[in-house]
N, C-alpha and C positions, 0 to 999 in steps of 0.2 A: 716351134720349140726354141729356147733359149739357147739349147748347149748343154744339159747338167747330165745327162749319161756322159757325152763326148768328154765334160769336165773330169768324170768321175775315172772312166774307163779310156776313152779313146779307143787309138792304135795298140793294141794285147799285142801282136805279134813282135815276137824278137828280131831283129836283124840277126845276122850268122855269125858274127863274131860278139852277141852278147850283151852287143849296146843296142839300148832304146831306140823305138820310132821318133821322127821328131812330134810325134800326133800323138805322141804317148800322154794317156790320163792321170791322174791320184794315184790311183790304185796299182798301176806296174810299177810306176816312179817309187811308192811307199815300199811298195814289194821290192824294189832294185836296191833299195838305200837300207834297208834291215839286211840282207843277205850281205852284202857288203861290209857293213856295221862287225856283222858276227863271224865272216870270213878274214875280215883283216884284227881281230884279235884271238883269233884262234881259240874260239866258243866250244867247246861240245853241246850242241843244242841238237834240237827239232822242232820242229815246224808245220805246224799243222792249219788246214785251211777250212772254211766250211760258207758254201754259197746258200742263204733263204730267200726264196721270193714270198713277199704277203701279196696277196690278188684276192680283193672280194673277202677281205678278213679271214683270210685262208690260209696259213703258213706252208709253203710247199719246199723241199730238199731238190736243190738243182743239181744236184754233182751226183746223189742216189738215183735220180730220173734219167742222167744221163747216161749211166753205166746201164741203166735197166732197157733204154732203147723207149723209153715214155714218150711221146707227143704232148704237147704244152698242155691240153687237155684233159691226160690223165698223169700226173705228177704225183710223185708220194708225200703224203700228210703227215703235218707234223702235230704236236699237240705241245703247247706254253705250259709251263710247270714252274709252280713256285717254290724255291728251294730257303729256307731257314737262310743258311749260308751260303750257298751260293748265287741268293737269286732270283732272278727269271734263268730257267733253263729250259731248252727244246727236248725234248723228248727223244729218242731215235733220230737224231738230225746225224750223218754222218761228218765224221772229219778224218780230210784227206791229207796224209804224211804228204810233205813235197821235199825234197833234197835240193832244189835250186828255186831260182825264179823261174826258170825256163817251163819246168812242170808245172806251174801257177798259171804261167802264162797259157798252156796247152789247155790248160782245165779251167780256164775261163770261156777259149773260146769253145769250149762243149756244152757254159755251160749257160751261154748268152743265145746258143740258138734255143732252146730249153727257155727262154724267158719269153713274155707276151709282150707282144706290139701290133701294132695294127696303122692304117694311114685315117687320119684326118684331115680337114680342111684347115688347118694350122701347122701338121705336122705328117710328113711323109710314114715316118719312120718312128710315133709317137709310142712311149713308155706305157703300157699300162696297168703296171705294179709296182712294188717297191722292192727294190733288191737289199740284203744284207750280206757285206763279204766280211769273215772273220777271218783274222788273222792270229792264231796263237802259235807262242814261242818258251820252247822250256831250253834255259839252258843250267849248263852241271856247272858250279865252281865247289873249289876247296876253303873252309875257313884256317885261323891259322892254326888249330886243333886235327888238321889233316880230318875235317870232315865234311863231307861229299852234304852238297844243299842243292837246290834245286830254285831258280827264279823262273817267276810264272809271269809273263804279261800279254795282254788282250789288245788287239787293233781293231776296232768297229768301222768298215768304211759306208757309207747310208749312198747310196745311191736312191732320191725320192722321186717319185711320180710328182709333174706338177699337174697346179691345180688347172683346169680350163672351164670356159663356159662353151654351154650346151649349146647354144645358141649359134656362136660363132666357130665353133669346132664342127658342127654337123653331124654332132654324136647321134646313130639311131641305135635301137635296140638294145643290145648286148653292152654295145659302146658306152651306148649314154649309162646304162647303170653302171660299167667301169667307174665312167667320170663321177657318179654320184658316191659310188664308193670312196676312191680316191679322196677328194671334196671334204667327203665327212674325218677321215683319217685326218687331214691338213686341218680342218675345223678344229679337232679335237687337241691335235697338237699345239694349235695355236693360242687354248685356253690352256693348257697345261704352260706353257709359256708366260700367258697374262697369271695364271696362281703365280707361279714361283715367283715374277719380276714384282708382285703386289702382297706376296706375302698373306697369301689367303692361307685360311686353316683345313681348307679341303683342295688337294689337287687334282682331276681328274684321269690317273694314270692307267685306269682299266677302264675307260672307256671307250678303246680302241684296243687290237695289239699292237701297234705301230709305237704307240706310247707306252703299252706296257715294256719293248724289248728297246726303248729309246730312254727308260727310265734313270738308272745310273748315266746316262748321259748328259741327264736334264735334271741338275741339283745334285745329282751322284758323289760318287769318289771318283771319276773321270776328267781326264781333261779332254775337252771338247771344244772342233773348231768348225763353225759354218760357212758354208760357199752358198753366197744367192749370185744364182746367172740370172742378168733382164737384156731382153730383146732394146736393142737399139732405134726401132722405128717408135715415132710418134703414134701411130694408132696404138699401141699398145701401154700407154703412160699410167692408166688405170692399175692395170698388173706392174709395172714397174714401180710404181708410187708403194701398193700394196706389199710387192717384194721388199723393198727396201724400210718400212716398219715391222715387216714380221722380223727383218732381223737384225732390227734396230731391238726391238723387245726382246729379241734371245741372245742379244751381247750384253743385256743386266742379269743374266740367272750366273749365281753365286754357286760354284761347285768346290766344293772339298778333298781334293784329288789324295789318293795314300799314294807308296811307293809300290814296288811290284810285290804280287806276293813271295814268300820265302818256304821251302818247306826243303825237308832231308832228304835221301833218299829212301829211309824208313818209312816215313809220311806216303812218299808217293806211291809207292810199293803195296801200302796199303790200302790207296786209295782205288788205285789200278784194281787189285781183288774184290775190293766192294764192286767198281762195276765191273769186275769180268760175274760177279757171283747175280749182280742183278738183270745181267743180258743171259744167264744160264738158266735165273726164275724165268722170267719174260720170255725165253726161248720154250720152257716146259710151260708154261700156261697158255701158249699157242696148238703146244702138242694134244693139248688135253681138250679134246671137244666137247666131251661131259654136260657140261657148265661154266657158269662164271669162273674163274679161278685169278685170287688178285694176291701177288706175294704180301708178305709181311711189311717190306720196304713203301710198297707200293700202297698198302692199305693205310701205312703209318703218315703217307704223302697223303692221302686223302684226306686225312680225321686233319693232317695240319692244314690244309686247303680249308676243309670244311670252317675249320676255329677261324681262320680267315677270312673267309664268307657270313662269316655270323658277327667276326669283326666290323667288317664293311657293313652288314646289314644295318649293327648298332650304330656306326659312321651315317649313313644313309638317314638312319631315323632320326638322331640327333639334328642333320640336315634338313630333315623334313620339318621337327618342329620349328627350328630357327625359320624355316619358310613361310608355315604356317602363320606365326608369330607374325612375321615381314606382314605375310595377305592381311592378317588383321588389322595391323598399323595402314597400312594404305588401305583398307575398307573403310577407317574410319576415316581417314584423310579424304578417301572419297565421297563417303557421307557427307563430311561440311564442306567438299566442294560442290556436291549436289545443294544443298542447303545455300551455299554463296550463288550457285548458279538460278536457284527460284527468286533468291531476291532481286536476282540480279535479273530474273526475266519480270519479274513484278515493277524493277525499275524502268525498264523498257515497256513494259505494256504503256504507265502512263506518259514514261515519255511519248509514245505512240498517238495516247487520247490529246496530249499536250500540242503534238505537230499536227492532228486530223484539226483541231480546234483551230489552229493555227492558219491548216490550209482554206479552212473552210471563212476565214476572218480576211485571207488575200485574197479568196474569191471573191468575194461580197467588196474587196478593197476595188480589184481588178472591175466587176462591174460597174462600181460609179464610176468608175477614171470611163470607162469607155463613152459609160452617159455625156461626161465631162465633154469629152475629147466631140462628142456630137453639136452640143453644145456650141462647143467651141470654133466647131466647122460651121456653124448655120452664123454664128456670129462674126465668125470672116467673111461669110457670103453678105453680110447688111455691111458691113464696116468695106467690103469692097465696092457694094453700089452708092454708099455715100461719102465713097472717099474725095470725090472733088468736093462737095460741102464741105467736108470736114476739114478737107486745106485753105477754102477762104475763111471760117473760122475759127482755124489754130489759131491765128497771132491771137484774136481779141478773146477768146476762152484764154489765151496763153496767160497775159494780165490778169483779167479776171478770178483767174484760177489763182496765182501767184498771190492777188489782193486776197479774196475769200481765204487763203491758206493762214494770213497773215491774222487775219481777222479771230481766225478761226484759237487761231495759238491764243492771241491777247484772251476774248471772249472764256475759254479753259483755262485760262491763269486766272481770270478774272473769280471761276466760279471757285476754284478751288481754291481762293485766298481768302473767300465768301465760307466755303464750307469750314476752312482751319482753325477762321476767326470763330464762329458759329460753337465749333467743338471746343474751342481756348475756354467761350462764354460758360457752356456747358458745363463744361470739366472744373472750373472756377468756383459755379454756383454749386454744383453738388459738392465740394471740397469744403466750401465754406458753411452748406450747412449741416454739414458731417461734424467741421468742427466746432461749429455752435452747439450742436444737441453732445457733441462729446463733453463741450466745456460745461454746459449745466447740469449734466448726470455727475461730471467728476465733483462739481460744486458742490452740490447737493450730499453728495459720499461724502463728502470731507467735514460738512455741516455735521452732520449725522454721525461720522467720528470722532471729531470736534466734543460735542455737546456728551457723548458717549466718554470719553476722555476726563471731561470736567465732573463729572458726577463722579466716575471712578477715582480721581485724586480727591474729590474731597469727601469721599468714604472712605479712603486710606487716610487722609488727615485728620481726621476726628478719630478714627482706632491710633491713627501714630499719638493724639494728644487723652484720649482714653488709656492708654498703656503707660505714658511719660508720670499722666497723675496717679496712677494707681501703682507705679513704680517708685514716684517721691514718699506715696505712702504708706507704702511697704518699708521702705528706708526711715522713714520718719520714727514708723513704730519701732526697727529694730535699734536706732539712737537712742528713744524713748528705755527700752527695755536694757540698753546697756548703763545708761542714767542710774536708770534703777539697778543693777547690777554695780555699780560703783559706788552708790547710798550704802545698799545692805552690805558691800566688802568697808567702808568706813566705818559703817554703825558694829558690823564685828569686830573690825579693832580697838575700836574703842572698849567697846566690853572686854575683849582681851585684857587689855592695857587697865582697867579697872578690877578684873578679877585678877591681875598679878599686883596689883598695889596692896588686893585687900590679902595675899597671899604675904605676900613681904611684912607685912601688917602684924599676921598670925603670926607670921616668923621671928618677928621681934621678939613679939608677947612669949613664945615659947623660951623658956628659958633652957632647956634643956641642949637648944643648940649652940652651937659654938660660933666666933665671929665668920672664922673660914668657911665653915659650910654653908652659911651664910651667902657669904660672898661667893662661894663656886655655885650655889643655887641660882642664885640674881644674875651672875653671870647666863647661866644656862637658858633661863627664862628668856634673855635679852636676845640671846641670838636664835631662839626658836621662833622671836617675835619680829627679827630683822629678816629672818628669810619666808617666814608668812606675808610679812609686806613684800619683800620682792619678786615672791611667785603672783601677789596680786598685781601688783604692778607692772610684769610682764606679761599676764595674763588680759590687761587691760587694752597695753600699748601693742599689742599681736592682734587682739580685734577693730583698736580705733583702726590700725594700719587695714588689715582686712575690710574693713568696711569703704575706708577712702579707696583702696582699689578696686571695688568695686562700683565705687560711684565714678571710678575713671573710664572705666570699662563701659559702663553704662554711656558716661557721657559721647565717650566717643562712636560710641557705636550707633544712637541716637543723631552724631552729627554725619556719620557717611550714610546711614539710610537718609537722611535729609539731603546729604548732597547728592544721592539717587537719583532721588525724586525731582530734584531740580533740574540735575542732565536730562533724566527722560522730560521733563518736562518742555526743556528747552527743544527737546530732538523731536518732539511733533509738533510744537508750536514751528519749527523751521521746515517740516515738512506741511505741514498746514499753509 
């Protein structure tokens, strides 16, 4: 054992005059320093105490077992009750008024022989349950309204079973299922621990009670402080290591502590009657042998338990699928690991065929060397019996060998200056008449283009000198026709100019007319006959002009298709 009763509790007994043992634990010491607290301010309070042991997930009343004269064996049961408001609450769990610490201290020690221990091979004197000492405190103040209120506040001291191995404790029987009890409680605690410091969305608070009545403790509205005791020997470093992370992870859980509660003395007064009125049900539904018989209060506690239950149920499922869900993701994770793991033995098979090949290539390696190595033996047995020969023949092989060697270089230089010359010759002759037959085929193509070439320009010269003549003649004729076109505009005016003379003529002869009309007539004639000639006239010199731009056009157009023909001409004749 570490210490964590002795931490907890120690020396209970008081000295006579009131002060502590110096062996005094938590528990007197917390109990000496609240009474004092409320004695030296001059409180109206009360004080009430209430001892549970859990053993084998069993809630049992040590202070009701101890008044009853009970054996550790048969102790009164308690039952965990979920209260809306208040709670985890014990059921029938008694609480004892104490006026001092002195009576705490009497009613502890009634009520620690009432607790289980047993000796182990680690521990004399080993814990085998978990104890819970409460400590509640009601005191009376006034507000400034002269009204009576009532502060409520709660002391939880945990005194816990540690955990042990079976192994090394020599737990048999009875024992060892203790341990495995315990064990599981500590297990469960220690995940309720990893939720809250991890912030998981499920914490696993009923699945113990240990955690269920440690729950406001652990994330609550409580303020909460842990003591881990570790054994100072080195064999036990394992649990010490272990100690010191379980509460290294329960100095991260983030609690929310309130102030104490507050109520009137109306409140309380009422509350007191609710339970004096649900110990009077519960007192007549004992009396009543009949049947079942469950009060109102208690029925109503059920149906809330039950919504509860069906809560957690849906909590649970919603768990489940999330599980579910998880298996399917690592099923298939497991799938293409099986899938990575065939390839991966299919890579191995041939690496396999690849090393059998292999070995079976160093064997076959390994038996000629041995032939070799035979070999090699039989030819040190002739080279030992002719080693004195062989030493009056060194020096003159020595030469010989040296000379032959020398011979041997020139003779290989010799041949292979024989073979380079040989392949130059080679390599020369077919070059050359590669490019002999190259040079008479390109010949021959160029002949053959050439001659193709000259046909083609002088079928384009005869259509260029076909075109030229039947282009002068074309021109020829339209001269010819404007010739004529210039005749017959003369031979008009002339007639004009003869039909106005023999007009002027008439006009004489007519006497009738007068000199002026005459004269504006002859005028009139004149300039009808000055702009007949000038529309001929312009009519003329608009086609001569027409026509020489046309023969410009001509000409020159006639002279770049000729100098065309003459670049292309020139640019194969230069390719030629």
């Amino acid at each position: 054992g570490t210490g964590k009763t002795h931490t907890m509790e120690g020396d209970v007994s008081a000295a006579p005059a009131g002060v502590l043992q110096p062996n005094a634990g938590i528990i007197p010491r917390a109990v000496t320093q609240v009474f004092k607290y409320l004695e030296e301010n001059e409180f109206e309070y009360t004080v009430r105490i209430s001892v549970v042991e859990l053993y084998n997930e069993e809630l049992s009343d040590l202070i009701a077992s101890a008044d009853d004269g009970s054996n550790a064996g048969n102790l009164r049961k308690l039952r965990l009750m979920e209260d809306a408001k208040k709670g985890m609450v014990l059921q029938g769990v008694e609480e004892r008024a104490a006026k001092d610490a002195k009576d705490i201290f009497n009613l502890l020690e009634c009520t620690n022989k009432q607790r289980r221990t047993a000796e182990t091979l680690c521990n004399k004197q080993s814990s085998r349950s978990h104890q819970i000492f409460t400590l509640k405190i009601f005191m009376k103040e006034k507000t400034l309204d002269e009204e009576e209120i009532i502060k409520t506040g709660t002391l939880n001291l945990v005194d816990l079973a540690g955990s042990e191995c079976v192994g090394r404790s020599g737990a048999l029987g009875d024992r060892k299922k203790e341990a495995g009890q315990i064990n599981q409680s500590l297990l469960t605690l220690g995940r309720v621990i990893t939720a809250l410091v991890e912030h998981q969305p499920h914490v696993p608070y009923r699945e113990s009670k240990l955690t269920r009545l440690l729950q406001e403790s652990l994330g609550g509205k409580t303020k909460t402080c842990i003591i881990a005791t570790v054994s100072p020997t080195s064999g036990n470093i394992e649990e010490t290591l272990g100690t010191l992370d379980y509460a290294c992870r329960a100095k991260n859980i983030k609690n929310t502590p309130e102030i104490n509660q507050v109520q009137t003395k109306r409140t309380m007064m009422k509350d007191m009657s609710k339970y004096i009125a649900d110990l009077q049900e519960q007192l007549k539904a004992q009396r009543d042998n009949t049947g079942v018989f469950l009060p109102n209060g208690k029925y109503e506690e059920l149906q809330v338990e039950l919504k509860r239950l069906t809560e957690v149920e849906n909590t649970m499922q919603h768990d489940l699928d999330e599980k579910l869900k998880q298996y399917q993701e690592l099923q298939e994770a497991f799938d293409d690991t099986c899938g990575q793991l065939e390839d991966t033995r299919s890579d191995l098979k041939q690496t396999q065929n690849v090393l059998v090949g292999t070995e079976q290539t160093l064997n076959s390696t390994q038996k000629t060397l041995h032939k070799t190595e035979v070999k090699l033996e039989d030819t040190a047995l002739i080279l030992a019996e002719h080693k004195q020969i062989g030493d009056e023949l060194y020096s003159d092989s020595t030469g010989l060998l040296a000379q032959s060697v020398e011979m041997k270089k020139d003779i290989g230089g010799l041949f292979g200056k024989i073979s380079r010359k040989a392949k130059v010759e080679r390599d020369n002759d077919s070059i050359a008449t590669g490019y002999t037959a190259d040079l008479y085929q390109q010949v021959d193509v160029a002949s053959k283009e050439l001659v193709k070439f000259n046909s083609d320009q002088e079928g384009k010269f005869k259509g260029l000198q076909r075109l030229v003549a039947e282009f002068v003649v074309e021109k020829n004729e339209e001269m010819e026709a404007l010739k004529r076109a210039v005749a017959e505009l003369q031979s008009s005016s002339k007639n004009a100019m003869m039909e106005q003379a023999e007009r002027v003529t008439a006009a004489n002869d007519a006497a009738k007319l007068s000199l002026d009309d005459m004269e504006l007539l002859a005028a009139e004639q004149r300039e009808e006959e000055v702009a007949r000639m000038r529309a001929c006239t312009s009519e003329v010199s608009s086609k001569s002009a027409q026509t020489t731009e046309e023969l410009e056009k001509a000409e020159s157009g006639i002279a770049a298709w000729a100098a065309r023909i003459l670049s292309g001409l020139e640019d194969n004749a230069t390719e030629v």
